[in-house]
C-alpha positions as CSV (number, residue, x, y, z in Angstrom):
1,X,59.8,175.0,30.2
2,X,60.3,178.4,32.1
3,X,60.8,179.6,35.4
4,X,58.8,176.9,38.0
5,X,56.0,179.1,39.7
6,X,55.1,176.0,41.6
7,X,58.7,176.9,43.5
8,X,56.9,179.9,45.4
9,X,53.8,177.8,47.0
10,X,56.4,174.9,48.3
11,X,56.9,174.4,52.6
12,X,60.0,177.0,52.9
13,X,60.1,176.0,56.8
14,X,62.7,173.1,56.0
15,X,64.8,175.6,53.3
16,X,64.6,178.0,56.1
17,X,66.8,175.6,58.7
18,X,68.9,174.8,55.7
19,X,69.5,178.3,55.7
20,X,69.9,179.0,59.2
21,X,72.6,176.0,59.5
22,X,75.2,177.4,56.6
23,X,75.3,180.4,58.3
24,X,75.7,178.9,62.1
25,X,78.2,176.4,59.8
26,X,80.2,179.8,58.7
27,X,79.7,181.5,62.2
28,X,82.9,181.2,63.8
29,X,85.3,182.1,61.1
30,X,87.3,185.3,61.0
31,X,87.0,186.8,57.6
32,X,87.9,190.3,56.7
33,X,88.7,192.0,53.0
34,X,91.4,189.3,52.7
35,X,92.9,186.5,53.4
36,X,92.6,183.0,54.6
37,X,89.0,183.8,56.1
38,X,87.8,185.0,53.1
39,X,89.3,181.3,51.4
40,X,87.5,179.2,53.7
41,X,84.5,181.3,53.4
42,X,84.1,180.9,50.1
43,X,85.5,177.0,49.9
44,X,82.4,177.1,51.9
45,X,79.9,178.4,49.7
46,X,81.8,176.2,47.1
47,X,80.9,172.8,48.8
48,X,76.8,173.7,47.6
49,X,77.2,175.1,44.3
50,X,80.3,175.3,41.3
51,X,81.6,178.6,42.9
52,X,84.7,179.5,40.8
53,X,87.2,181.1,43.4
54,X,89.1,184.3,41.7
55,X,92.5,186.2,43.1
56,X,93.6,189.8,42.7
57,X,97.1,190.7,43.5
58,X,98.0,193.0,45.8
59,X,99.0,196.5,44.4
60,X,96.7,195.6,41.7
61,X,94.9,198.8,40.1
62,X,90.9,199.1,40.2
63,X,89.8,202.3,39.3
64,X,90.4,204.5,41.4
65,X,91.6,201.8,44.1
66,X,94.7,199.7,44.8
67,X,94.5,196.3,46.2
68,X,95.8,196.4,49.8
69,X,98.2,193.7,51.8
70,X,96.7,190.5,52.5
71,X,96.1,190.5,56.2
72,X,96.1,187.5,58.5
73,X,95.9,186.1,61.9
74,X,96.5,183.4,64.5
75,X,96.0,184.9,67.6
76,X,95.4,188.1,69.8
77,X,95.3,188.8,73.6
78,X,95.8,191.1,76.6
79,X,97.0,189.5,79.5
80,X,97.4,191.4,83.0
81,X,100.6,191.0,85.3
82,X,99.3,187.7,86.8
83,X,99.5,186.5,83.5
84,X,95.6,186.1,83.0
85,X,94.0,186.6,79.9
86,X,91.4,189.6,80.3
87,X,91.0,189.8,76.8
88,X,91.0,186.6,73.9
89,X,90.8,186.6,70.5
90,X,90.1,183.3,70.3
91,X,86.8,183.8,72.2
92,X,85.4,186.4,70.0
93,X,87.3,187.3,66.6
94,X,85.3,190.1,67.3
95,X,87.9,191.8,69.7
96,X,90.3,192.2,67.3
97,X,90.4,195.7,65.2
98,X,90.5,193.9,62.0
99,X,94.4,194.8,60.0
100,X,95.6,195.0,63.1
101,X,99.5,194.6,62.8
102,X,101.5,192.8,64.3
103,X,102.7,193.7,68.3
104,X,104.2,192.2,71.1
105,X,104.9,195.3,74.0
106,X,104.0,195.4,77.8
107,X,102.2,198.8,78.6
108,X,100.2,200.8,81.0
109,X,96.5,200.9,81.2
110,X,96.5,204.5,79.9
111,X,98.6,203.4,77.4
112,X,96.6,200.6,76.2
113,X,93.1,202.5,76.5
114,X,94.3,204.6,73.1
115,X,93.6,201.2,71.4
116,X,90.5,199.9,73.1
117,X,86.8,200.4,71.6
118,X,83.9,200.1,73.6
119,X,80.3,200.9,73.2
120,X,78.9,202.8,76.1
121,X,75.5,202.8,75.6
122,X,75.4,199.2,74.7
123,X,77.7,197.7,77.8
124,X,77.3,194.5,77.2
125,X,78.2,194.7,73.3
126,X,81.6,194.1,71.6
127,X,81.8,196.3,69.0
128,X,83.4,195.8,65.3
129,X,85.5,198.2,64.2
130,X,88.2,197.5,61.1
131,X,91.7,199.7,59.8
132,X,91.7,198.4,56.5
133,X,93.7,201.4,55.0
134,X,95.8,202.8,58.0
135,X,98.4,200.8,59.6
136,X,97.1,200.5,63.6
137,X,96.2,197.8,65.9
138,X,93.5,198.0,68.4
139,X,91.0,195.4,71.0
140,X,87.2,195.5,70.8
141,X,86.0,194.4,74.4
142,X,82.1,195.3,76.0
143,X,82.3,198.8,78.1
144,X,80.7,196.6,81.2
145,X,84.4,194.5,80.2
146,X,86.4,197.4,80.0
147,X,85.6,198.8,83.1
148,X,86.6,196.0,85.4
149,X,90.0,196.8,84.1
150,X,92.1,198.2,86.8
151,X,95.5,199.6,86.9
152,X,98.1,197.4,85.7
153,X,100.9,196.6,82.8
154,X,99.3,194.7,80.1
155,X,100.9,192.5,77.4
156,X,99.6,193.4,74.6
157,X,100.2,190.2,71.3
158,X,99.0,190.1,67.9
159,X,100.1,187.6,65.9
160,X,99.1,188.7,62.9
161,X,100.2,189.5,59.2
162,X,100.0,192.4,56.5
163,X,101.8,190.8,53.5
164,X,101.5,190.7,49.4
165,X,99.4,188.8,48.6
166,X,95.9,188.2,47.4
167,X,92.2,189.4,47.6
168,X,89.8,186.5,46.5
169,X,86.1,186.6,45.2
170,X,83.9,184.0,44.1
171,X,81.6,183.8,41.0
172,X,79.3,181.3,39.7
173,X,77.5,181.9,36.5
174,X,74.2,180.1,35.1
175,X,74.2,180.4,31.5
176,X,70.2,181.0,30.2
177,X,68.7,181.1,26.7
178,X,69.1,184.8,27.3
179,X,72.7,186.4,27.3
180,X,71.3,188.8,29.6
181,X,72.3,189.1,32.8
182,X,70.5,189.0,35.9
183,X,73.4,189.8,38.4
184,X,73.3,189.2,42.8
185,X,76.1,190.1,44.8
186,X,76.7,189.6,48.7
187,X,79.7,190.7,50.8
188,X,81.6,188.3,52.3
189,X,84.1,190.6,54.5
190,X,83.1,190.2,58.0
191,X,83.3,188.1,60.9
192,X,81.2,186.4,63.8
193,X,78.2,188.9,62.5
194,X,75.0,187.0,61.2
195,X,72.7,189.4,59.6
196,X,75.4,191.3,58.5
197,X,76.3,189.5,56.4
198,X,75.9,185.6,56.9
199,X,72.6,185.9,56.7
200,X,73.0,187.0,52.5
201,X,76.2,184.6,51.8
202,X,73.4,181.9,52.9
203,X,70.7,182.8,50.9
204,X,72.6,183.8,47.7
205,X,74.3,180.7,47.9
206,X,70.7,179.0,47.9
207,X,68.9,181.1,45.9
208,X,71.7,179.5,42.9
209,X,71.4,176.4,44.2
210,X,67.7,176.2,43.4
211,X,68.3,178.3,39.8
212,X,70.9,175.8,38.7
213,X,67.8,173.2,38.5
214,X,65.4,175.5,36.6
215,X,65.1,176.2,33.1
216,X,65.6,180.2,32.6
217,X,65.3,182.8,30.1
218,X,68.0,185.3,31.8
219,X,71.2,184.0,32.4
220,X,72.5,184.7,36.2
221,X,75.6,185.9,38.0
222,X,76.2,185.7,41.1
223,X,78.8,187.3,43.2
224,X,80.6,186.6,46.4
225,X,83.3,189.1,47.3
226,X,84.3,191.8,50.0
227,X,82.7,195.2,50.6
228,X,83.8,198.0,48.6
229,X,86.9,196.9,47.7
230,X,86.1,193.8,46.7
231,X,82.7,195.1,44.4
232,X,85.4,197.6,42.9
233,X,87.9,195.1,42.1
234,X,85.1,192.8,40.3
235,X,83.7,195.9,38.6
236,X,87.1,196.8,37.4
237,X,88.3,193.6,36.1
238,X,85.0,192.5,34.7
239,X,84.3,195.3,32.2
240,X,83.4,193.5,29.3
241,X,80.7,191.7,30.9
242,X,78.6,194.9,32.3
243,X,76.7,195.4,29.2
244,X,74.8,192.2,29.7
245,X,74.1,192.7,32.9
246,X,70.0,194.1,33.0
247,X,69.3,194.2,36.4
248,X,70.8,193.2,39.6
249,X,70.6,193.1,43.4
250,X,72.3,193.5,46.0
251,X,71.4,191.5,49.3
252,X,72.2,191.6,52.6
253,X,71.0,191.7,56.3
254,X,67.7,189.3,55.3
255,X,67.8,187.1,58.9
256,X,66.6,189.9,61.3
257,X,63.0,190.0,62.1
258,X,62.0,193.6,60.9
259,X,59.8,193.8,57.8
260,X,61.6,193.7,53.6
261,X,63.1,196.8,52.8
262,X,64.1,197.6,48.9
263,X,66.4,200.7,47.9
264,X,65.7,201.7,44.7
265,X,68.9,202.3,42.2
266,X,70.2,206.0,41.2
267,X,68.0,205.3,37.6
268,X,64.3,206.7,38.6
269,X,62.4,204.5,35.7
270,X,64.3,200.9,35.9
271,X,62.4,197.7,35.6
272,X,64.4,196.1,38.7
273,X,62.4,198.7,41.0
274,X,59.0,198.2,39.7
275,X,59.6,194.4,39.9
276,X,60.8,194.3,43.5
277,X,57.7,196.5,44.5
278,X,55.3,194.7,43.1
279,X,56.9,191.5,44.3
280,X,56.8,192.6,47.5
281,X,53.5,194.0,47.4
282,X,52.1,190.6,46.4
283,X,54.1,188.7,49.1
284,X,51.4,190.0,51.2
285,X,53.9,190.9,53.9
286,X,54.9,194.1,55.4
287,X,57.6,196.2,53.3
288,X,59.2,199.4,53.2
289,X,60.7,201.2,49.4
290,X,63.8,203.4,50.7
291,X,65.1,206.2,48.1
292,X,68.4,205.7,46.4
293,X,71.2,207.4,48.5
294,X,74.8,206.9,47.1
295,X,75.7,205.5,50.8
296,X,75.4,202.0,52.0
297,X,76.5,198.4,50.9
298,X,77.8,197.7,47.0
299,X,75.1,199.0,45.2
300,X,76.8,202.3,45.3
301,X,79.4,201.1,43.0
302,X,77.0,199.4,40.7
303,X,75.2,202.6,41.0
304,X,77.8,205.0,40.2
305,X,77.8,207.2,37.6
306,X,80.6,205.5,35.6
307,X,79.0,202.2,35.9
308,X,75.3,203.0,36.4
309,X,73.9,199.8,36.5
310,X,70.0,199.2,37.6
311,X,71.1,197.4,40.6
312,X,69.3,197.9,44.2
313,X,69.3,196.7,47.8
314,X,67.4,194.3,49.4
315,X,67.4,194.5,53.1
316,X,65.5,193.7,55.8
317,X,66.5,196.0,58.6
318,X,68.6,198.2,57.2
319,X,72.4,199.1,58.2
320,X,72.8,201.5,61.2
321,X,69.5,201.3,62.2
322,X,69.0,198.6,64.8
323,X,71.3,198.3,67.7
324,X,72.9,194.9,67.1
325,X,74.5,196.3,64.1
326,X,78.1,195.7,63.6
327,X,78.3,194.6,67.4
328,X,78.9,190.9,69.1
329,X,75.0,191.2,69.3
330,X,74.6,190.5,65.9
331,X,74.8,186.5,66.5
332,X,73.1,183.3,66.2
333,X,70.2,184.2,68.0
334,X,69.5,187.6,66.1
335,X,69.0,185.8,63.0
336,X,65.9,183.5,62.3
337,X,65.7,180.6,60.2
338,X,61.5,181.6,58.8
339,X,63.3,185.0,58.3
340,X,65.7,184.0,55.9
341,X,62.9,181.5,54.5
342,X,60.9,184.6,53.9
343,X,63.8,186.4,52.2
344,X,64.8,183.8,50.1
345,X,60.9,183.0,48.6
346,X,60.7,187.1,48.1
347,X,63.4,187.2,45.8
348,X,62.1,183.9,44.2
349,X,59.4,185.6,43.4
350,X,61.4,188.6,41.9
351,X,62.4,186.2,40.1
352,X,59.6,184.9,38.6
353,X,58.5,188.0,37.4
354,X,61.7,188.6,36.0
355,X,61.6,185.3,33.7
356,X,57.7,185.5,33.0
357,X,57.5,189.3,32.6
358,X,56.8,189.3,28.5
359,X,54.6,191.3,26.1
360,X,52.1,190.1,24.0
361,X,49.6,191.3,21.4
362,X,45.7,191.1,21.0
363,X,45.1,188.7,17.9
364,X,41.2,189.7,18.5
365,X,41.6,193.1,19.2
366,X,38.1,194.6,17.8
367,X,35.6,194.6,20.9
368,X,36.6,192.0,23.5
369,X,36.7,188.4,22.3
370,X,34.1,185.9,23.2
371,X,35.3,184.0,25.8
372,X,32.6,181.7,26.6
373,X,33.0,179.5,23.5
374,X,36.8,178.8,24.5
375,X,35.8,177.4,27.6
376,X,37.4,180.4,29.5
377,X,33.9,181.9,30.9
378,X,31.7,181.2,33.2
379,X,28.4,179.9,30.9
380,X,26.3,181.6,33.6
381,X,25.4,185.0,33.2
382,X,24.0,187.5,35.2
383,X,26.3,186.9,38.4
384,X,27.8,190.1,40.3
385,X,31.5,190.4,40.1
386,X,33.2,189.0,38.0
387,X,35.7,185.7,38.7
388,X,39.3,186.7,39.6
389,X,40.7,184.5,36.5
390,X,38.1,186.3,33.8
391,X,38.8,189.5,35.4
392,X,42.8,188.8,34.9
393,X,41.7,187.7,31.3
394,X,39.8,190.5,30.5
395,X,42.9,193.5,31.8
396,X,45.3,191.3,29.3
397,X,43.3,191.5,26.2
398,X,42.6,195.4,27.4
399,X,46.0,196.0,27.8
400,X,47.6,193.6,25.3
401,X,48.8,196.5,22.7
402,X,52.4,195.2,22.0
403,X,53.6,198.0,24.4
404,X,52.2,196.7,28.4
405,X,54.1,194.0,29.8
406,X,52.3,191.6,32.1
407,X,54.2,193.6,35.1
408,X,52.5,196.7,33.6
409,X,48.8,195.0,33.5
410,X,49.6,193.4,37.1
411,X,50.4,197.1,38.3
412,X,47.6,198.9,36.6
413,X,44.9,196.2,37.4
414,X,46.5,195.6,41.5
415,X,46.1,192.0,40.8
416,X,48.6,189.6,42.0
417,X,51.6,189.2,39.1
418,X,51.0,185.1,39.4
419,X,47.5,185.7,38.4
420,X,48.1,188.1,35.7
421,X,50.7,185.1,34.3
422,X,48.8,181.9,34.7
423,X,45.6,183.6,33.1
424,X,48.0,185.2,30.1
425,X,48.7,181.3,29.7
426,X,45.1,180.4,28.7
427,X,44.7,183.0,26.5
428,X,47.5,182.0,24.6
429,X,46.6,178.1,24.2
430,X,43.3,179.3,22.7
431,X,45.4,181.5,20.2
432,X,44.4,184.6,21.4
433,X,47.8,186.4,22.6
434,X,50.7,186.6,20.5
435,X,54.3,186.9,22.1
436,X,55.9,190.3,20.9
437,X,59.6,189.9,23.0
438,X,60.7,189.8,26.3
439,X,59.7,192.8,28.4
């Protein structure tokens, strides 16, 4: 029993509000590279499928990288000499720069606007800013927020930590008949922002929640862990395991309502691409193909040159290029449950052609065989056109050299890969196709 097409014609519009509920469920929690955020986070993701929860130390070598200081905190606020809270942590994890040390000082307005962030041209917008690497502190607040601040001392209190500690990723690995590797990662580093990245904790998470039940040729990995630092950490520690991995993807931002977008990895003839295109393609759905640009989310580090793994991005939107990006904007009402639906069914369908993408030879190669005696013709001649099934029949035994996969005869012939498939399954009950190896 393979892969389940029947998964891609099901009602995604309850899956979608499955969706849509982790991520309001993992909304309000403050996560950033590490600490206790990051835990829950991933505790989480653990409560829906057999996530194994991993720890780095701090000061731990990765490459090129060191493990920073655990950071973690309680509270943050700026109070004005009345003792009124003008700006609150607790309201928005947002307004705090995340690492933020600790502090505790009363200071002047021009003191304090050295360590405020605003967005101008979006007043109404907290922004999120981090200082992952260089000890600081610093407030996010709107600019229409910031400018109702009048002259004043301020206490200024962060109750926060930067100690050793840990930096925690989760894994979850679905063994196949295959020790190949079909690898997804998501980050997991930010906070109160839903398409980035809620939006692909949830629909990782589900996307292995519906594999575990499926019989699969590949085996899968899947990989929760922070941005950069956390890929790099994985990447280093996990050596041994890269050669198995075949293809991978990287997904994020996939609530939003702008179209699919897939960036293509550094290698310019991988199989991953030419799968996710035509995937897209037949999910009949407006889509964009970016270029590979060694900027971006974690498939850079899958994608470096050391590594150079066929790994790309799935997106919808992508980063930095609509205006709720990394701002307070980016909340439960920017994402949308059929939007994550969609996502999740489009990389089902990658999928699918991924476990039923397999090469086969023509047993009956000389002249096309006759079809109409095994049932698989219509015995009416003369017709114009031909039926979509016969024609799918017909490009197979063309094309069914031992070198074309069925992605190659879906490509070449622009019919859907499903119907390329199902019609490659008829030829081989009546012993016509012979199964070479995987493609």
């Amino acid at each position: 029993m393979a892969f389940e097409q029947t998964l891609l014609d099901e009602d995604f519009s309850n899956i979608g509000q499955k969706l849509y509920a982790f991520a309001e469920l993992m909304y309000p929690v403050c996560r950033s590279i590490t600490g206790q955020g990051v835990r829950d986070t991933l505790e989480m993701v653990r409560e829906k499928i057999p996530l194994t929860i991993n720890q780095v130390p701090t000061g731990t070598q990765v490459f090129d990288w060191e493990v920073p200081r655990e950071w973690n905190i309680k509270d943050a606020y700026i109070k004005n000499s009345k003792g009124e809270k003008v700006v609150d942590f607790k309201n928005n994890n947002l307004h705090i720069v995340s690492y933020s040390t600790p502090i505790d000082v009363t200071m002047t307005l021009s003191e304090l606007k050295k360590h405020l962030h605003t967005i101008e041209k979006q007043p109404d917008c907290i922004p999120y800013r981090t200082s992952y690497y260089s000890e600081s502190w610093g407030f996010c607040l709107s600019y229409n927020q910031f400018k109702t601040l009048p002259e004043d001392d301020y206490q200024v209190f962060i109750d926060s930590s930067l100690e050793e500690g840990v930096l925690n990723y989760g894994e979850y690995y679905i063994a196949g008949e295959s020790k190949e590797e079909i690898l997804f990662y998501t980050h997991i580093c930010h906070p109160s922002l839903c398409n980035d990245n809620l939006s692909g904790i949830s629909t990782v998470t589900y996307l292995a929640k519906i594999l575990t039940e499926q019989d699969l040729h590949f085996s899968y990995r899947f990989i929760f862990a922070p941005g950069t630092i956390g890929a790099i950490s994985w990447l280093s520690l996990n050596e041994q395991v890269l050669p198995n991995i075949k293809h991978g993807l990287i997904v994020a931002l996939v609530g939003d309502s702008g179209k699919l977008n897939y960036k293509r990895n550094r290698n310019l003839s991988s199989e991953i691409d030419r799968v996710v295109c035509k995937a897209l393609e037949d999910g009949n759905k407006e889509f964009e193909i970016l270029e590979f640009s060694p900027y971006g989310y974690d498939e850079r580090q899958f994608c470096s040159p050391g590594i150079n793994l066929d790994v790309g991005r799935l997106t919808r939107t992508p980063n930095n290029s609509y205006p709720e990006y990394h701002t307070s904007a980016d909340n439960l009402d920017f994402i949308k449950a059929e939007k994550l639906a969609e996502s999740l069914q489009a990389i089902l369908q990658i999928v699918n052609i991924l476990e039923n993408n397999k090469i086969y030879i023509n047993v009956s190669p000389q002249c096309e065989p006759q079809l109409g005696k095994r049932g698989l013709y219509d015995k009416t001649g003369g017709k114009q056109g031909v039926e979509q099934n016969a024609f799918a029949m017909l490009w197979i035994l063309n094309q069914s050299d031992g070198e074309h996969s069925l992605l190659d005869i879906a490509i070449r012939s622009g019919l859907r890969f499903e119907t390329i498939s199902n019609a490659s399954k008829s030829l081989i009950n009546c012993g016509l196709l012979k199964l070479v190896n995987k493609a």
